[in-house]
Jmol script that loads the backbone (N, CA, C; Angstrom):
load data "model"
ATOM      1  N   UNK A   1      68.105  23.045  32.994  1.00  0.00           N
ATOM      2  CA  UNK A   1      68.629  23.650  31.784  1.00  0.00           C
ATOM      3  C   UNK A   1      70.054  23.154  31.510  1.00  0.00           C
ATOM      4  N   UNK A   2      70.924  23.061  32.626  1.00  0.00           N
ATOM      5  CA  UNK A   2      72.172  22.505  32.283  1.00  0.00           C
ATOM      6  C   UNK A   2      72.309  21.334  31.835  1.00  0.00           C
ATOM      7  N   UNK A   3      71.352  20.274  32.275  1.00  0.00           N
ATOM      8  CA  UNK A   3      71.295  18.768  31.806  1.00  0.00           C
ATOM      9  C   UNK A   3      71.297  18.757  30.523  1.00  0.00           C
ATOM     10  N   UNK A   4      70.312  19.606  29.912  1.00  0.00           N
ATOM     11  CA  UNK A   4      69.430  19.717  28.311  1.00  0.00           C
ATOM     12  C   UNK A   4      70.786  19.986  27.799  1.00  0.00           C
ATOM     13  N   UNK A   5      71.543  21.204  28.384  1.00  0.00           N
ATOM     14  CA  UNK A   5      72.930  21.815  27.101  1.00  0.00           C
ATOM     15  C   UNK A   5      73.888  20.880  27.286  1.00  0.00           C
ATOM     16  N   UNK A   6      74.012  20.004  28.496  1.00  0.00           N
ATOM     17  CA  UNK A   6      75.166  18.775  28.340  1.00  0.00           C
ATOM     18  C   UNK A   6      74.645  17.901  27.615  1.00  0.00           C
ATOM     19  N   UNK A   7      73.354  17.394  27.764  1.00  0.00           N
ATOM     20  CA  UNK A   7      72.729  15.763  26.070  1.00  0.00           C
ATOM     21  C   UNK A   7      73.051  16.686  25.297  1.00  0.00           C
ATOM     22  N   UNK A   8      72.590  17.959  24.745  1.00  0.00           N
ATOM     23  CA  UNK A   8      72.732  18.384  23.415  1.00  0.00           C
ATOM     24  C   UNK A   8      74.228  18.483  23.094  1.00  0.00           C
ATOM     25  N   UNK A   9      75.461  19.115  23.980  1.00  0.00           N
ATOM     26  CA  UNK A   9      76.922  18.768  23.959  1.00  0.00           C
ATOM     27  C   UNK A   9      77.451  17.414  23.329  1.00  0.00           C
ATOM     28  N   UNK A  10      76.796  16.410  24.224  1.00  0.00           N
ATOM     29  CA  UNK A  10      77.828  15.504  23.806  1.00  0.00           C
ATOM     30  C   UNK A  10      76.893  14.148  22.692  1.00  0.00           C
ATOM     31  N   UNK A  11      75.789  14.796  22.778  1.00  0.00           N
ATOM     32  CA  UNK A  11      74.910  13.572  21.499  1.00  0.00           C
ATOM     33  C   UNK A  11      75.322  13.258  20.495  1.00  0.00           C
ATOM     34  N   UNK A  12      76.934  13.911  20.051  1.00  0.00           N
ATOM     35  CA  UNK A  12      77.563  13.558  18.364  1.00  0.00           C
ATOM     36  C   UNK A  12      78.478  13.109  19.209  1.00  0.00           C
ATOM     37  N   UNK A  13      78.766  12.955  20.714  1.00  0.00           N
ATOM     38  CA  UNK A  13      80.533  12.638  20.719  1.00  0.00           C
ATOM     39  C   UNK A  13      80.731  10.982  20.651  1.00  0.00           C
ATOM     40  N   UNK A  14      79.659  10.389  20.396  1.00  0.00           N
ATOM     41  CA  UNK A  14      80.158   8.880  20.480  1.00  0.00           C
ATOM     42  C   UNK A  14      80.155   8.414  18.899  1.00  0.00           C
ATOM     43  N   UNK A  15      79.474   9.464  18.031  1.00  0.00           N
ATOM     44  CA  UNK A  15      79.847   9.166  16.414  1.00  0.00           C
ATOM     45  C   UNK A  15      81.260  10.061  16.009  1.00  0.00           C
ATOM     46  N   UNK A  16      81.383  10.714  16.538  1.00  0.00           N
ATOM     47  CA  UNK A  16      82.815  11.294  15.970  1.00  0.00           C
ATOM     48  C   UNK A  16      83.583  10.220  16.257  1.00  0.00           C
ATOM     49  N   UNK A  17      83.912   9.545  17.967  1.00  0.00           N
ATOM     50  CA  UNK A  17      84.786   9.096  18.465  1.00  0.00           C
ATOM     51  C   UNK A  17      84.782   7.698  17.253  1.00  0.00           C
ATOM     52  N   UNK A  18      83.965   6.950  17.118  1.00  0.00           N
ATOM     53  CA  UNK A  18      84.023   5.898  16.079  1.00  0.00           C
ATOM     54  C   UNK A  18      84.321   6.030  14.639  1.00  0.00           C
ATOM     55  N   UNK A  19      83.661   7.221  14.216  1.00  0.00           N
ATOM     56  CA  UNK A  19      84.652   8.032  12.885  1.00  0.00           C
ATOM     57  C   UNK A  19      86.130   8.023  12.757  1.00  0.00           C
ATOM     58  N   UNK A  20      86.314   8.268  14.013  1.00  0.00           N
ATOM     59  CA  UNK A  20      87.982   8.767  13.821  1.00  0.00           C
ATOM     60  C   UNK A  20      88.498   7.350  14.408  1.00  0.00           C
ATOM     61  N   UNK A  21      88.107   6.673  14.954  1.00  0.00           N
ATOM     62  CA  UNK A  21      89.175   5.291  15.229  1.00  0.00           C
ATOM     63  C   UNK A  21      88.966   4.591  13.964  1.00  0.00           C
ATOM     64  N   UNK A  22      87.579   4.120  13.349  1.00  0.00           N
ATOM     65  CA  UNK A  22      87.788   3.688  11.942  1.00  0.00           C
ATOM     66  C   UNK A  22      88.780   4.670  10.862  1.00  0.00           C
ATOM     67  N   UNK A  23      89.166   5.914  11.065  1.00  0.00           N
ATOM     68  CA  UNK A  23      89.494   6.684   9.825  1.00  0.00           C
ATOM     69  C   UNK A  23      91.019   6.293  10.591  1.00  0.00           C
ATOM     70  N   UNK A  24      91.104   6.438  11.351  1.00  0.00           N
ATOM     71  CA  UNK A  24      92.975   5.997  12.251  1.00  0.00           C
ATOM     72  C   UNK A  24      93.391   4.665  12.230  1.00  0.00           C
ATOM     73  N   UNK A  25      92.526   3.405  12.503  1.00  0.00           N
ATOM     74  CA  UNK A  25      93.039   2.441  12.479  1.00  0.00           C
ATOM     75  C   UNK A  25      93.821   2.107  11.304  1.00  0.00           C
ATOM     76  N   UNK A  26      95.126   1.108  10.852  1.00  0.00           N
ATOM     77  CA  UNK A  26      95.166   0.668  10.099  1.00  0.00           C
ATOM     78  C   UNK A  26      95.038  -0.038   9.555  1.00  0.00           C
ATOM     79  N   UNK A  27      95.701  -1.022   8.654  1.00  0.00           N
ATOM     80  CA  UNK A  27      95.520  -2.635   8.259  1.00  0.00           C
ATOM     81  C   UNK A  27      95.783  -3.427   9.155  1.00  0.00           C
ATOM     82  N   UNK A  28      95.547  -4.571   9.390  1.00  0.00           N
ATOM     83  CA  UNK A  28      96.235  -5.288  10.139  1.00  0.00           C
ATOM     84  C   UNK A  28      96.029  -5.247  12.116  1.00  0.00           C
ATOM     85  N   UNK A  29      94.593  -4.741  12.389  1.00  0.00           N
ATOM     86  CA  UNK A  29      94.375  -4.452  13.700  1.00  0.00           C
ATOM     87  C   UNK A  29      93.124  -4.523  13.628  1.00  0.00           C
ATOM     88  N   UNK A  30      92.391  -5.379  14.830  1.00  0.00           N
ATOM     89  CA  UNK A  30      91.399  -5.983  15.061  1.00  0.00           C
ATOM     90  C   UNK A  30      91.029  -5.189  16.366  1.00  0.00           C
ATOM     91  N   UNK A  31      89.928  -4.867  16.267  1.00  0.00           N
ATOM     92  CA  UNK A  31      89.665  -4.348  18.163  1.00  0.00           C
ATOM     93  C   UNK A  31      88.281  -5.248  18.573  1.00  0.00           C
ATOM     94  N   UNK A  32      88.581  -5.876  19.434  1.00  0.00           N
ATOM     95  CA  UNK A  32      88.074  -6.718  20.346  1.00  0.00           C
ATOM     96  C   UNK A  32      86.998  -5.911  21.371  1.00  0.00           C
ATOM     97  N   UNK A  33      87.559  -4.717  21.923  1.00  0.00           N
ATOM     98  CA  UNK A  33      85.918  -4.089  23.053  1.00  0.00           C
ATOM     99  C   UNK A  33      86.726  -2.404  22.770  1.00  0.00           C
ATOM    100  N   UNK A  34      85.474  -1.838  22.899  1.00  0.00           N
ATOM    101  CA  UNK A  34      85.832  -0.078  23.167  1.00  0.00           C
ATOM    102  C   UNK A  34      85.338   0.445  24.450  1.00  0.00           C
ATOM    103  N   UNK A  35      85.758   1.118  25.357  1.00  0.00           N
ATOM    104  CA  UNK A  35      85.080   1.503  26.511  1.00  0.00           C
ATOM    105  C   UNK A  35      85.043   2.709  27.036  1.00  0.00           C
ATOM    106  N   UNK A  36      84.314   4.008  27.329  1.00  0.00           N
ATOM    107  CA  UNK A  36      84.545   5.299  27.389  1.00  0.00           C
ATOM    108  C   UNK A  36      83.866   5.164  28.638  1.00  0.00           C
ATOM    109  N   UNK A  37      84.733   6.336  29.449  1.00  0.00           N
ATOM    110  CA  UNK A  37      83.863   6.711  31.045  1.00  0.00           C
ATOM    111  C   UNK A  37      84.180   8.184  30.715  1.00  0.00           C
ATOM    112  N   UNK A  38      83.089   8.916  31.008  1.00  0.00           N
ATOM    113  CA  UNK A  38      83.575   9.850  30.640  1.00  0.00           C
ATOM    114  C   UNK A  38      84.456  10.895  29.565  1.00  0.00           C
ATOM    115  N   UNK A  39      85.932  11.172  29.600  1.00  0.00           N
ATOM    116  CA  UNK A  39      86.839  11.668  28.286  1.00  0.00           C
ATOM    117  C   UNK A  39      87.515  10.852  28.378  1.00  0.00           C
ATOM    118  N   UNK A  40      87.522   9.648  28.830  1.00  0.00           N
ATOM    119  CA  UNK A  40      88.934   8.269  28.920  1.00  0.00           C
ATOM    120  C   UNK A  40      88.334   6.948  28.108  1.00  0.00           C
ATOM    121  N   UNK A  41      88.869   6.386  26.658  1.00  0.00           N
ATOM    122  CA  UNK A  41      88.535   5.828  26.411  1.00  0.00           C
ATOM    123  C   UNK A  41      89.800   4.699  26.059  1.00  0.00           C
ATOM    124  N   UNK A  42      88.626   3.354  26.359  1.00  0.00           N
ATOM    125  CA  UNK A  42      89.813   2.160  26.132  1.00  0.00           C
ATOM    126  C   UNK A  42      89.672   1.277  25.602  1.00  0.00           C
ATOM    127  N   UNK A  43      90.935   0.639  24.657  1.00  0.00           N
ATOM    128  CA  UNK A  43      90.666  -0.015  23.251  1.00  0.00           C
ATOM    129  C   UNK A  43      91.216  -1.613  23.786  1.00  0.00           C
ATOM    130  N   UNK A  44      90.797  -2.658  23.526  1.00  0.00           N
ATOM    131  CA  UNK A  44      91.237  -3.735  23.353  1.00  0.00           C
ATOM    132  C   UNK A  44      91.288  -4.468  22.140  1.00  0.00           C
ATOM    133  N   UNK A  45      92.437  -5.025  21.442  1.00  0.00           N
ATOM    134  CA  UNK A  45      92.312  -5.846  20.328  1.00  0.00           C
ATOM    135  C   UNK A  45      93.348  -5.970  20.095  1.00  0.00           C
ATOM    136  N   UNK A  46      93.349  -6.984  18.962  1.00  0.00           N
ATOM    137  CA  UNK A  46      94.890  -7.801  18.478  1.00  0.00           C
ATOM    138  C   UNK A  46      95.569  -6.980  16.971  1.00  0.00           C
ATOM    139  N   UNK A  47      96.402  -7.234  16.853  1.00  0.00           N
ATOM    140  CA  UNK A  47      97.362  -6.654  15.926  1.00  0.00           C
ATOM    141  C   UNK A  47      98.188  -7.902  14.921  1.00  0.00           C
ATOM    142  N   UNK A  48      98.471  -7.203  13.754  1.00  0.00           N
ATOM    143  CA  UNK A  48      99.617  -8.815  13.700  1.00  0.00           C
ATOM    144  C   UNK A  48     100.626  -8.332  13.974  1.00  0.00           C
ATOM    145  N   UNK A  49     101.144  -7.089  14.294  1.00  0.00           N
ATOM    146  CA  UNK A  49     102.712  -6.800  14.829  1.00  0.00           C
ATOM    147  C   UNK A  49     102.671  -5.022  15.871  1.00  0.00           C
ATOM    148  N   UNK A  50     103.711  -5.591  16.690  1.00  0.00           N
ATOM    149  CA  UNK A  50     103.902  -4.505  17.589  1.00  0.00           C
ATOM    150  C   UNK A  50     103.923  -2.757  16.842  1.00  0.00           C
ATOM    151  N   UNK A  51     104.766  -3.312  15.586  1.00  0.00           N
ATOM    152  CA  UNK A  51     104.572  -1.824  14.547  1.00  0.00           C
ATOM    153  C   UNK A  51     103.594  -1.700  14.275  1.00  0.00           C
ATOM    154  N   UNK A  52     102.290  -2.190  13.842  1.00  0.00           N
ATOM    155  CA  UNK A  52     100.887  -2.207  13.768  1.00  0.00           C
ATOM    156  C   UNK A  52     100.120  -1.380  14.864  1.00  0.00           C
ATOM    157  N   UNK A  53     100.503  -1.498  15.788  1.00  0.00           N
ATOM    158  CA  UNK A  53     100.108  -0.855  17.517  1.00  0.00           C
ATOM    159  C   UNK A  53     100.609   0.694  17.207  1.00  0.00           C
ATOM    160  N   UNK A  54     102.159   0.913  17.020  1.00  0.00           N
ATOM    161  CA  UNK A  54     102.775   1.825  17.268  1.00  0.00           C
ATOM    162  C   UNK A  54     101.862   2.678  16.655  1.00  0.00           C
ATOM    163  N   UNK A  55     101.832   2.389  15.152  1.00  0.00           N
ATOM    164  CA  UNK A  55     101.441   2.763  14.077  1.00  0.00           C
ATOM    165  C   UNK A  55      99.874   3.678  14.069  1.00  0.00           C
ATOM    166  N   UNK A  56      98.903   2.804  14.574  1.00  0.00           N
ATOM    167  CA  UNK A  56      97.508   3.585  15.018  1.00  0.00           C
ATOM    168  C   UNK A  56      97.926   4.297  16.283  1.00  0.00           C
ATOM    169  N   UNK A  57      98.872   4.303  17.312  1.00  0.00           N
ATOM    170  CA  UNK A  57      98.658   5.274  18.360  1.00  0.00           C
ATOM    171  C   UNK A  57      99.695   6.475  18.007  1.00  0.00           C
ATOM    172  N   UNK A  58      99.977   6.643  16.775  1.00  0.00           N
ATOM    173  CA  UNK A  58     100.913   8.205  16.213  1.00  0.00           C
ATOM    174  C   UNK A  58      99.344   8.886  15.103  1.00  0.00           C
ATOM    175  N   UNK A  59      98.496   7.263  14.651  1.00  0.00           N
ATOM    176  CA  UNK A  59      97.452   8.037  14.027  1.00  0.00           C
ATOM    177  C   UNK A  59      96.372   8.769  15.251  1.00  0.00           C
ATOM    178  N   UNK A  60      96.371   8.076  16.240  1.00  0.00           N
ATOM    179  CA  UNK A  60      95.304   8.469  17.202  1.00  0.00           C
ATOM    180  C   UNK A  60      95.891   9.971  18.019  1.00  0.00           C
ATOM    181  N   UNK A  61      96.887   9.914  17.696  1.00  0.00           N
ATOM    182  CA  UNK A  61      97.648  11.277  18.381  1.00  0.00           C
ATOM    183  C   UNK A  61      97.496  12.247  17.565  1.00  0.00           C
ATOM    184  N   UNK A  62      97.349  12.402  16.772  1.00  0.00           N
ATOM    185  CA  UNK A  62      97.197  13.255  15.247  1.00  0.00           C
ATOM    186  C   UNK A  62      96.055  13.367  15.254  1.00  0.00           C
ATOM    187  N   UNK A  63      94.922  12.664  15.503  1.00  0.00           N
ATOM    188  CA  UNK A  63      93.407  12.718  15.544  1.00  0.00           C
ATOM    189  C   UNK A  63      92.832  14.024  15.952  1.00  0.00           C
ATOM    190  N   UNK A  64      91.910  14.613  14.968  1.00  0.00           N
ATOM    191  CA  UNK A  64      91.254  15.958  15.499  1.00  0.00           C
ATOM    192  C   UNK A  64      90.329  15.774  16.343  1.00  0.00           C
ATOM    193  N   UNK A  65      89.623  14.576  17.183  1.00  0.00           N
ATOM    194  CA  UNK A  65      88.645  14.870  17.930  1.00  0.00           C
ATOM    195  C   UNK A  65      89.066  14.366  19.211  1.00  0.00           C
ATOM    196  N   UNK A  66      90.629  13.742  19.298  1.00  0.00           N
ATOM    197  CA  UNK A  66      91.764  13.271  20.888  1.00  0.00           C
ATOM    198  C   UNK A  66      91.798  13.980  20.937  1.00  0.00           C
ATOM    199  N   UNK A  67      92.203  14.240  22.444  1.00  0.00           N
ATOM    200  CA  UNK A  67      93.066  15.131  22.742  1.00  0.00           C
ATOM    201  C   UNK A  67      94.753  15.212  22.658  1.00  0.00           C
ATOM    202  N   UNK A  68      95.308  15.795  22.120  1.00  0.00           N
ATOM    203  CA  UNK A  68      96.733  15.544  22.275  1.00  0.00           C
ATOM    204  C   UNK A  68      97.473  15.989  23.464  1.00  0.00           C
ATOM    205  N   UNK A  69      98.213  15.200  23.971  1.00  0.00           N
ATOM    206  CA  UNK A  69      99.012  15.376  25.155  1.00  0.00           C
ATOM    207  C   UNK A  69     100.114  14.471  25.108  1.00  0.00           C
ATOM    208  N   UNK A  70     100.741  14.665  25.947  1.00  0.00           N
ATOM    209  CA  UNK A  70     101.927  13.575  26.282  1.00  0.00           C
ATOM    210  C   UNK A  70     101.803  12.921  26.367  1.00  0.00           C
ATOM    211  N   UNK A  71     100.542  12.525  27.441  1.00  0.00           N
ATOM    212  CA  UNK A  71     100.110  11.410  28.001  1.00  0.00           C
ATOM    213  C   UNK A  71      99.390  10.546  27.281  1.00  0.00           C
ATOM    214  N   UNK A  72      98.393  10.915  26.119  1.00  0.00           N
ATOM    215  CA  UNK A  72      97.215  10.793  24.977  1.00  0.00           C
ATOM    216  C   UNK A  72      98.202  10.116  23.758  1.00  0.00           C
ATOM    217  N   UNK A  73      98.053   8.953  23.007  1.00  0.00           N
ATOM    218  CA  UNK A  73      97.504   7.623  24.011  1.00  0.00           C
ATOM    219  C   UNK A  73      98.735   7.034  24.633  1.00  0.00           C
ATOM    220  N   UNK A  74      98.081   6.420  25.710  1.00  0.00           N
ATOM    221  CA  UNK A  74      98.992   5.547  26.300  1.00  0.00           C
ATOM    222  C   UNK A  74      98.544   3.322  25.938  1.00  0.00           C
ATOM    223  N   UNK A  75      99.670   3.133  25.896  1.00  0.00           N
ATOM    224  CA  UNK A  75      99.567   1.635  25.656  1.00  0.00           C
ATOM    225  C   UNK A  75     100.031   1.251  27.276  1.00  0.00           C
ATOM    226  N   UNK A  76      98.591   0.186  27.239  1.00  0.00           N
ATOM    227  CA  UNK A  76      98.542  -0.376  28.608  1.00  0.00           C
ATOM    228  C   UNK A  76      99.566  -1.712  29.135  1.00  0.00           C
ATOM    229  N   UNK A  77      98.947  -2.291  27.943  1.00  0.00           N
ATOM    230  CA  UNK A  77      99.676  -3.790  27.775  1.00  0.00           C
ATOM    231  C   UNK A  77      99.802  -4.076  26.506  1.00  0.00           C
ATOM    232  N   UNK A  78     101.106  -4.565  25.658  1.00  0.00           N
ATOM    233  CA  UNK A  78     100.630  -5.659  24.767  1.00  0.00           C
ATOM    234  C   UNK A  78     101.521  -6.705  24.994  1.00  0.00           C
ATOM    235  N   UNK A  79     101.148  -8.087  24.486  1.00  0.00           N
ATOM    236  CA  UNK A  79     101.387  -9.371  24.956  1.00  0.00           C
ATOM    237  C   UNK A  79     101.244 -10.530  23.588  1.00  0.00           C
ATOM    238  N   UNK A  80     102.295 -11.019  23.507  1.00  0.00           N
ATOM    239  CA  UNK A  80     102.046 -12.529  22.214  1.00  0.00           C
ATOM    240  C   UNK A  80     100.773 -13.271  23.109  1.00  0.00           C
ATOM    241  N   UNK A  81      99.613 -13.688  22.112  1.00  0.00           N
ATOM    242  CA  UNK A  81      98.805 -14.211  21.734  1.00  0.00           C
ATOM    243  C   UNK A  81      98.212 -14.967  20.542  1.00  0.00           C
ATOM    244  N   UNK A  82      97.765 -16.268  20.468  1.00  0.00           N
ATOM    245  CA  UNK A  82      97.721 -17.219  19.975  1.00  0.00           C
ATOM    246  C   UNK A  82      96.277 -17.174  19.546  1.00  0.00           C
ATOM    247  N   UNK A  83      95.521 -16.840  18.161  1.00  0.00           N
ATOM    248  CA  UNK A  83      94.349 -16.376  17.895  1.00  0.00           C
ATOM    249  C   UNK A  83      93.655 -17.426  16.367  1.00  0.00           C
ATOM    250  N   UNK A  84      93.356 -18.370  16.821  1.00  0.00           N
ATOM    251  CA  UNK A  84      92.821 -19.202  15.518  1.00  0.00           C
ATOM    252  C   UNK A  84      94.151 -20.136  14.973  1.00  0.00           C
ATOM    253  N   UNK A  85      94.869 -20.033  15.579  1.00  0.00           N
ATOM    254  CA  UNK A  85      96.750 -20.886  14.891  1.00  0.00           C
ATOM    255  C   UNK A  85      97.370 -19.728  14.706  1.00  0.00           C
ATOM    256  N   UNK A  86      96.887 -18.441  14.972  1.00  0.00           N
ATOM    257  CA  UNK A  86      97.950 -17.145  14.334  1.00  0.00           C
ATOM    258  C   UNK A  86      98.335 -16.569  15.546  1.00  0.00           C
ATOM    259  N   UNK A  87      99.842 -16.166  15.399  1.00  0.00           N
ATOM    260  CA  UNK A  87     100.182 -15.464  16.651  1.00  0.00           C
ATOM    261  C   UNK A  87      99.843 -14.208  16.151  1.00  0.00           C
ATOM    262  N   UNK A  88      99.298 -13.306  16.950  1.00  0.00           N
ATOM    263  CA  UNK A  88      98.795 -11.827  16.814  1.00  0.00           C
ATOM    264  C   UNK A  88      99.480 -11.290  18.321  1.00  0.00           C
ATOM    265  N   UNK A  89      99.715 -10.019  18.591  1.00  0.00           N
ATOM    266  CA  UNK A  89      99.754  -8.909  19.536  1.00  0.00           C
ATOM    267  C   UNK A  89      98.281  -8.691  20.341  1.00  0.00           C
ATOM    268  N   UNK A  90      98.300  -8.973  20.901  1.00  0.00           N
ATOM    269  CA  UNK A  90      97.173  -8.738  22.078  1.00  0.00           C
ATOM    270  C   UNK A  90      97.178  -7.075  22.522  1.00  0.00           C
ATOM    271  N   UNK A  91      96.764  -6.249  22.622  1.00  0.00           N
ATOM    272  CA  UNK A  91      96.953  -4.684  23.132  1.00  0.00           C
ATOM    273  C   UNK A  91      95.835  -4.436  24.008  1.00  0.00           C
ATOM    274  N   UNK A  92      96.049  -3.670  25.019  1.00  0.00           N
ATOM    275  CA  UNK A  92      95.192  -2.673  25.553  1.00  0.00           C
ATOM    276  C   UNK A  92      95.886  -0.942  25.484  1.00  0.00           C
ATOM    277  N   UNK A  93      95.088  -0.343  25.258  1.00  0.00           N
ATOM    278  CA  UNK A  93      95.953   1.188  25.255  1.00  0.00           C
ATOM    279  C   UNK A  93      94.276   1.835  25.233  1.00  0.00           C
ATOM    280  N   UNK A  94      94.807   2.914  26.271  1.00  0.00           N
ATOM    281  CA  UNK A  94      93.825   4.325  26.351  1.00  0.00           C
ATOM    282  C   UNK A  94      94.114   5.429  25.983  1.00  0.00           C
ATOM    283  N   UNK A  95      93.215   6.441  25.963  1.00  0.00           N
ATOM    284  CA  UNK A  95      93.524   7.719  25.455  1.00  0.00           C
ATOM    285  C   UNK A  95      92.384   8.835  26.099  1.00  0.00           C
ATOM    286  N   UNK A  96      92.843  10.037  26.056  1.00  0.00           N
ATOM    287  CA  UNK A  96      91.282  10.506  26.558  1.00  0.00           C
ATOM    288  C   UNK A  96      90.964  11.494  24.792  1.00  0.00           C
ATOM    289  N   UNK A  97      90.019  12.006  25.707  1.00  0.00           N
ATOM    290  CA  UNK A  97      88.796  12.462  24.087  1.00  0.00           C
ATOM    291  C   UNK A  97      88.814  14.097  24.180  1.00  0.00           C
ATOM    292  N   UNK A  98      89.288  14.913  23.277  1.00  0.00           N
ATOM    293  CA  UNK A  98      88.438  16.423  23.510  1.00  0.00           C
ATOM    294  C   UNK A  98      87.558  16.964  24.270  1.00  0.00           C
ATOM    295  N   UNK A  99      87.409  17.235  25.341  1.00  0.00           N
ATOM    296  CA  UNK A  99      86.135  17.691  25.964  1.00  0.00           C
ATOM    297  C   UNK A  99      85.335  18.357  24.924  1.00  0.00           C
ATOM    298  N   UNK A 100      83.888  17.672  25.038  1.00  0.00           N
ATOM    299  CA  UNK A 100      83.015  18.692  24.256  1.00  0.00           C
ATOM    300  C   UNK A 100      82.533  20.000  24.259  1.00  0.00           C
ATOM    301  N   UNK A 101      82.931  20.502  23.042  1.00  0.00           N
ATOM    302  CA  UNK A 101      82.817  22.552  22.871  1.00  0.00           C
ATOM    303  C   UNK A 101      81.333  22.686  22.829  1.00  0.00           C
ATOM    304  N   UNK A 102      80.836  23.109  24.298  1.00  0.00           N
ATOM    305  CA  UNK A 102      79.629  23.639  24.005  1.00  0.00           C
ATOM    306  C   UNK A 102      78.946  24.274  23.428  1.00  0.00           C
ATOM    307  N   UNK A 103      77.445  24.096  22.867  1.00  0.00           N
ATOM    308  CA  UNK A 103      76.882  24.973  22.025  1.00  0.00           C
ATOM    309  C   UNK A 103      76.672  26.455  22.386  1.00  0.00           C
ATOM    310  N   UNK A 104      76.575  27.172  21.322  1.00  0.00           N
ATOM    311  CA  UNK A 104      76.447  28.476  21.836  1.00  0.00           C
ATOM    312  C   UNK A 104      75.513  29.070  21.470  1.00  0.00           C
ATOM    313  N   UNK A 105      75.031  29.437  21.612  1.00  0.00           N
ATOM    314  CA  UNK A 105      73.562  30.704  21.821  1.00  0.00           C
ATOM    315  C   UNK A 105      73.638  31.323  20.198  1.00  0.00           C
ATOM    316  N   UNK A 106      72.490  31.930  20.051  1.00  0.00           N
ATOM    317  CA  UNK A 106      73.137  32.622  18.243  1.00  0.00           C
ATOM    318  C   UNK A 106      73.304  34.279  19.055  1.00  0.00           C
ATOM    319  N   UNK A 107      73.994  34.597  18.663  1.00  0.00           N
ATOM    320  CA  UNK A 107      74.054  35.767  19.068  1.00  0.00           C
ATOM    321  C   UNK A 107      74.949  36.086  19.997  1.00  0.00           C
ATOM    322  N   UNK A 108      75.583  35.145  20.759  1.00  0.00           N
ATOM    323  CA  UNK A 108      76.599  35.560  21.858  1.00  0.00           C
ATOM    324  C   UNK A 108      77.462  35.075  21.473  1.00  0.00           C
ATOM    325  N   UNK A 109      78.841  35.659  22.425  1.00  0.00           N
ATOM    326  CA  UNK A 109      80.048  35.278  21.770  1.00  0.00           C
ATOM    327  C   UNK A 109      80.450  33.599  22.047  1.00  0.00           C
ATOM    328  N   UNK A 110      80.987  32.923  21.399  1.00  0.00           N
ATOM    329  CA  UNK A 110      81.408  31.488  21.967  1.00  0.00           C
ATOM    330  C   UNK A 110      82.310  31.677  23.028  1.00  0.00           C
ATOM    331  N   UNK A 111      82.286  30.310  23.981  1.00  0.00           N
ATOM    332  CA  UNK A 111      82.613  30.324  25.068  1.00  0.00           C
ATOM    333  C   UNK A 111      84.230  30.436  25.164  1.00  0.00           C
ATOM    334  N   UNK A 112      85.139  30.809  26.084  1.00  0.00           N
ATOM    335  CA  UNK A 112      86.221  30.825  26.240  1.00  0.00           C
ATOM    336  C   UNK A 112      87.026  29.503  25.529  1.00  0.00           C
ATOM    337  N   UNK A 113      87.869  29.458  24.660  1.00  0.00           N
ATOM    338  CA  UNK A 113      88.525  28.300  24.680  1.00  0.00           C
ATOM    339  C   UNK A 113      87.888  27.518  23.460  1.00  0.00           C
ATOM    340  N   UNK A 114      86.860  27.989  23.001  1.00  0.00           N
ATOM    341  CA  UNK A 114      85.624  27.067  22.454  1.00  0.00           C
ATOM    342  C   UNK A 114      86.566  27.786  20.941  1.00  0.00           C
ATOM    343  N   UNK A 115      86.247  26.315  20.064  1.00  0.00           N
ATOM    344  CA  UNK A 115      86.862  26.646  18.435  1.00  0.00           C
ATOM    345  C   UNK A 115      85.456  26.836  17.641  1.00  0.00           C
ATOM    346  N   UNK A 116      85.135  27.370  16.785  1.00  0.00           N
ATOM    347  CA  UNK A 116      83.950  27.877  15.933  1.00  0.00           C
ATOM    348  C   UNK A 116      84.456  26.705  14.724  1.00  0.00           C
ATOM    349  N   UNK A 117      83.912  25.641  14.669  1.00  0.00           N
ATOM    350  CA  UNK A 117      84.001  24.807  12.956  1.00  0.00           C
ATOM    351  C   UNK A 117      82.834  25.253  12.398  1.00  0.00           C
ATOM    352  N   UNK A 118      83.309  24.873  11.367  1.00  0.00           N
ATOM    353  CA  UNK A 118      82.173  24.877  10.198  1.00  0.00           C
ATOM    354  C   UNK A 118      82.172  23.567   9.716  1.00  0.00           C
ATOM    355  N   UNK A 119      81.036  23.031   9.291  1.00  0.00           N
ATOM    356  CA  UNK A 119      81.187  21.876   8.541  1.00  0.00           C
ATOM    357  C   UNK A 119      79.555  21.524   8.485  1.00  0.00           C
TER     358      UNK A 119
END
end "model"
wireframe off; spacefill off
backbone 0.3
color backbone group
């Protein structure tokens, strides 16, 4: 029974998570690989400027489905890179994800901690 309520938990969390990096990214930033283990996910791709970087990780901090923390996101590396004749910003930076608010029963109260959306 617990297996069934964790697939049913997290079966939207890999379309939100791509919702909100397309709705956060800005102009000017390319992502190269995405990688989630668990609530830790990690972005690789090029930029054309270091403000470009800054720029999506104040949008990804603001994001309703990150988590916000101090730590949330962190930039791993970025590095000048040479991409087709164009110098671009090379980045790696992680972040972790909201733990998913389990479903709740009709009739009982939601779980501790748990936010009630509508949508």
């Amino acid at each position: 029974m617990q297996i069934v309520e964790t697939l049913q938990t997290n079966r939207t969390e890999a379309v939100h998570l791509l919702d909100q990096i397309v709705r956060q990214i800005p102009d000017g930033i390319y992502l190269r690989s995405l990688k989630q283990t668990d609530t830790k996910v990690t972005l690789v791709g090029y930029a054309q400027s270091n403000a470009r970087v800054s720029a999506f990780m104040r949008n990804l901090q603001g994001s309703e489905v990150l988590e916000n923390s101090a730590t949330s996101p962190q930039l791993v590396e970025i590095k000048a890179s040479n991409v087709n004749n164009k110098r671009l910003s090379e980045f790696n930076l992680s972040f972790s994800m909201k733990p998913p608010t389990p479903l709740v029963e009709e009739g009982k109260k939601p779980a501790p901690g748990a936010s009630a959306k509508k949508g």
